[in-house]
PyMOL commands that place a pseudoatom at each C-alpha (Angstrom):
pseudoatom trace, name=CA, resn=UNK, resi=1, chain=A, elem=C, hetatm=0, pos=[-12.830, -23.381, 31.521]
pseudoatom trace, name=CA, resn=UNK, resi=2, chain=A, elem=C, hetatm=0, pos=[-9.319, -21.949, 30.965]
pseudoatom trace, name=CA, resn=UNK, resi=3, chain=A, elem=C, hetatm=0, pos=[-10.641, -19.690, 28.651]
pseudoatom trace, name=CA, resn=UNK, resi=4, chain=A, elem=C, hetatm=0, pos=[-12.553, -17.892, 31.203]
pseudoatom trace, name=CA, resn=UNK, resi=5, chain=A, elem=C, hetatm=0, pos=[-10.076, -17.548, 33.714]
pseudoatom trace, name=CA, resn=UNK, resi=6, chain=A, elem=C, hetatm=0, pos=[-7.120, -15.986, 31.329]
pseudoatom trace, name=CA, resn=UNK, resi=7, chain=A, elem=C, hetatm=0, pos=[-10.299, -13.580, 30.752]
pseudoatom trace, name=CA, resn=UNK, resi=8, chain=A, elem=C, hetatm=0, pos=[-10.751, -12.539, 34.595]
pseudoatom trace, name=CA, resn=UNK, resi=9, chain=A, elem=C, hetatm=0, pos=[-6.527, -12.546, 35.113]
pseudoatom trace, name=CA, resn=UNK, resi=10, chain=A, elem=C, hetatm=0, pos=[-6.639, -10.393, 31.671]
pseudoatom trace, name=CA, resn=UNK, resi=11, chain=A, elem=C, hetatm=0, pos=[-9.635, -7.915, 33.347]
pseudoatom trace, name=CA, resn=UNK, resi=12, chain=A, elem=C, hetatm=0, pos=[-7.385, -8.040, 36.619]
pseudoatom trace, name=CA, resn=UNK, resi=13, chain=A, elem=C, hetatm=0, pos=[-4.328, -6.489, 34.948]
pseudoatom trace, name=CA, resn=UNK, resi=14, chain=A, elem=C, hetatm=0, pos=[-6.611, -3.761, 32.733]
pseudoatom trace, name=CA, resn=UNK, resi=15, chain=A, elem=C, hetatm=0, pos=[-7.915, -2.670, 36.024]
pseudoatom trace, name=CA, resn=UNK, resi=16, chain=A, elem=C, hetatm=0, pos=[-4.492, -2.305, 38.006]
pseudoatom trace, name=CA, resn=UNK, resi=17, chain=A, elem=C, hetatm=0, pos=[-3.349, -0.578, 34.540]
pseudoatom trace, name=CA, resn=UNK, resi=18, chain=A, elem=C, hetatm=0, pos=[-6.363, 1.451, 34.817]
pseudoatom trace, name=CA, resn=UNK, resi=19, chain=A, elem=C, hetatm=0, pos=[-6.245, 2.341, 38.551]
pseudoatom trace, name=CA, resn=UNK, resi=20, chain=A, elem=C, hetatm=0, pos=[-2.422, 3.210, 38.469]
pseudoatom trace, name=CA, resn=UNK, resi=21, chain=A, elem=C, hetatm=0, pos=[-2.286, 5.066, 35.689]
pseudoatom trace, name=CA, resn=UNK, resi=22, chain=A, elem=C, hetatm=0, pos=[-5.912, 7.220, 35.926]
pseudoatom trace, name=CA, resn=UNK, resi=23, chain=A, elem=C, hetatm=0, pos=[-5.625, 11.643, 35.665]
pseudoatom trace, name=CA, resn=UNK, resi=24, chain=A, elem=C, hetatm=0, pos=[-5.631, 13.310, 38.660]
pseudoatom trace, name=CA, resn=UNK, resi=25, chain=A, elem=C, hetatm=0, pos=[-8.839, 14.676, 38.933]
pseudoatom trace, name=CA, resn=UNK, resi=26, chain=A, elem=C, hetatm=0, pos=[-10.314, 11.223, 39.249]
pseudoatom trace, name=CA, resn=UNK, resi=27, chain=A, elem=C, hetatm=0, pos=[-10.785, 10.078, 43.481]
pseudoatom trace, name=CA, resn=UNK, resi=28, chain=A, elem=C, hetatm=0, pos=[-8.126, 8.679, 45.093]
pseudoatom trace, name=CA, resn=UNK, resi=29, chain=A, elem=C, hetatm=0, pos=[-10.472, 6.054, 46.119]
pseudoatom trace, name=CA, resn=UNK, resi=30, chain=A, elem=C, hetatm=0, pos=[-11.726, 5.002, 42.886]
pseudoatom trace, name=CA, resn=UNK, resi=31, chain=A, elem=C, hetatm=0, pos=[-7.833, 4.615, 41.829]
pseudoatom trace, name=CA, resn=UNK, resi=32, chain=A, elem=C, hetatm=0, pos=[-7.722, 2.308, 45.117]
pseudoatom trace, name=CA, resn=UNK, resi=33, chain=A, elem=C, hetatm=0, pos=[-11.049, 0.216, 44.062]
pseudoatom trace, name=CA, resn=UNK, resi=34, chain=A, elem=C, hetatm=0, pos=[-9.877, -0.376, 40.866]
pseudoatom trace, name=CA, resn=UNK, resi=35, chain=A, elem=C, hetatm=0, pos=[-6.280, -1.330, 41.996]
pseudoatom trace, name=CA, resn=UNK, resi=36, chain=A, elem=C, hetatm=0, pos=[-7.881, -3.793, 44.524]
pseudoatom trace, name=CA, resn=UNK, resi=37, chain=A, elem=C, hetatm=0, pos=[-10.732, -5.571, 42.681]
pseudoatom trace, name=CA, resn=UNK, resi=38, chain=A, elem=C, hetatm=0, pos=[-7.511, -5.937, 39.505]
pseudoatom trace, name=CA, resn=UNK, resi=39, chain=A, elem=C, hetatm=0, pos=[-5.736, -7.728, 42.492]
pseudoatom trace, name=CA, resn=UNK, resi=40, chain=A, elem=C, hetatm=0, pos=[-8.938, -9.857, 43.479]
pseudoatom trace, name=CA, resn=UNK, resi=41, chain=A, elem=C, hetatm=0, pos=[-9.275, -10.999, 39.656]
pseudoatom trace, name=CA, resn=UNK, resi=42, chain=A, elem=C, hetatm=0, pos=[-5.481, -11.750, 39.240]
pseudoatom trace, name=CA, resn=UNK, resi=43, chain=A, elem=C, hetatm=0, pos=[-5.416, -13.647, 42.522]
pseudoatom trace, name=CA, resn=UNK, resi=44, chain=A, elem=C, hetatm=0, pos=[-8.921, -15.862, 42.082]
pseudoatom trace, name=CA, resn=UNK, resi=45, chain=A, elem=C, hetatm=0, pos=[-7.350, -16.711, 38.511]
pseudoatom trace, name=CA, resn=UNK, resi=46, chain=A, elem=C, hetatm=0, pos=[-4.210, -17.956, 39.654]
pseudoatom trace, name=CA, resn=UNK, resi=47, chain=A, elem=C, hetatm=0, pos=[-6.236, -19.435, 42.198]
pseudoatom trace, name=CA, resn=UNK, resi=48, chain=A, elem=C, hetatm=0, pos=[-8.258, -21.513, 39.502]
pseudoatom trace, name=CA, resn=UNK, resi=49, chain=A, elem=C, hetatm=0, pos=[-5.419, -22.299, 37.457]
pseudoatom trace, name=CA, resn=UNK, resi=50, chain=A, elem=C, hetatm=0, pos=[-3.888, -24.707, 40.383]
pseudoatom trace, name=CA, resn=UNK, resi=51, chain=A, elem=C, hetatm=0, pos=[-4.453, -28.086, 40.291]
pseudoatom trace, name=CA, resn=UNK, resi=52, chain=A, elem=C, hetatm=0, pos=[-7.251, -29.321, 42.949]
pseudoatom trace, name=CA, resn=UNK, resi=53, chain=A, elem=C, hetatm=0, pos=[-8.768, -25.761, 43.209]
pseudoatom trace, name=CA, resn=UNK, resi=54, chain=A, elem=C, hetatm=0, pos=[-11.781, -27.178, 41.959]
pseudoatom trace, name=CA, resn=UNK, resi=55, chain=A, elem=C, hetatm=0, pos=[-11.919, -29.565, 44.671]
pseudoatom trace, name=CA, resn=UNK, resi=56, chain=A, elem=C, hetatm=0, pos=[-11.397, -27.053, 47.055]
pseudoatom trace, name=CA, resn=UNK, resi=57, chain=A, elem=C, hetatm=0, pos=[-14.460, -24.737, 45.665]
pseudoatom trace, name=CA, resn=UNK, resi=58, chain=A, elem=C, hetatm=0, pos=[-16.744, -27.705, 45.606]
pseudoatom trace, name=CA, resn=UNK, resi=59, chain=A, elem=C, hetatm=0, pos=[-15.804, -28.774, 49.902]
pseudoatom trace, name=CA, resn=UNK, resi=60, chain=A, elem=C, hetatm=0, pos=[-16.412, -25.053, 50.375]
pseudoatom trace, name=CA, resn=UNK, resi=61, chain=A, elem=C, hetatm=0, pos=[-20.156, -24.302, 48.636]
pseudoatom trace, name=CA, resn=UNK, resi=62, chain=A, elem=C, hetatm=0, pos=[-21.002, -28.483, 49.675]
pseudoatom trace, name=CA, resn=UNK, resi=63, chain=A, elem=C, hetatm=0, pos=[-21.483, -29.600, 45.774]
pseudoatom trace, name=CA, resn=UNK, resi=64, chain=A, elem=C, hetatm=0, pos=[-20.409, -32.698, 44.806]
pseudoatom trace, name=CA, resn=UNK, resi=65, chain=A, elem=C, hetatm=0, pos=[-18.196, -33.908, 41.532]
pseudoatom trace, name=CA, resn=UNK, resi=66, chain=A, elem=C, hetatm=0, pos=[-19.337, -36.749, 39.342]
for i in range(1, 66): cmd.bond("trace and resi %d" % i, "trace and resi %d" % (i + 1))
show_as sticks, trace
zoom trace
């Protein structure tokens, strides 16, 4: 499973790369969607990474761990 979230942290810094360093002529709110959905990706992998957090996610959506 740590596979998968070193992809989404690795997706969250290409998109804050992305966002920051875009042309000009692109939307200044496309720069800002890119730069925030980077920081959602970064954040819910170093979210996952922490021990428990799987706990956590299971109390909130009411599964249960064998």
């Amino acid at each position: 499973m740590g596979v998968w979230y070193f992809l989404i942290l690795f997706v969250g810094l290409f998109l804050i790369v992305k966002g920051l360093f875009m042309k000009k002529q692109s939307l200044f709110i496309k720069k800002i969607g890119f730069v925030f959905v980077g920081l959602l990706c970064i954040s819910f992998s170093i979210f996952m990474f922490t021990p428990g957090s799987a706990e956590i996610i299971s109390d909130w959506l009411n599964l249960t761990i064998d």
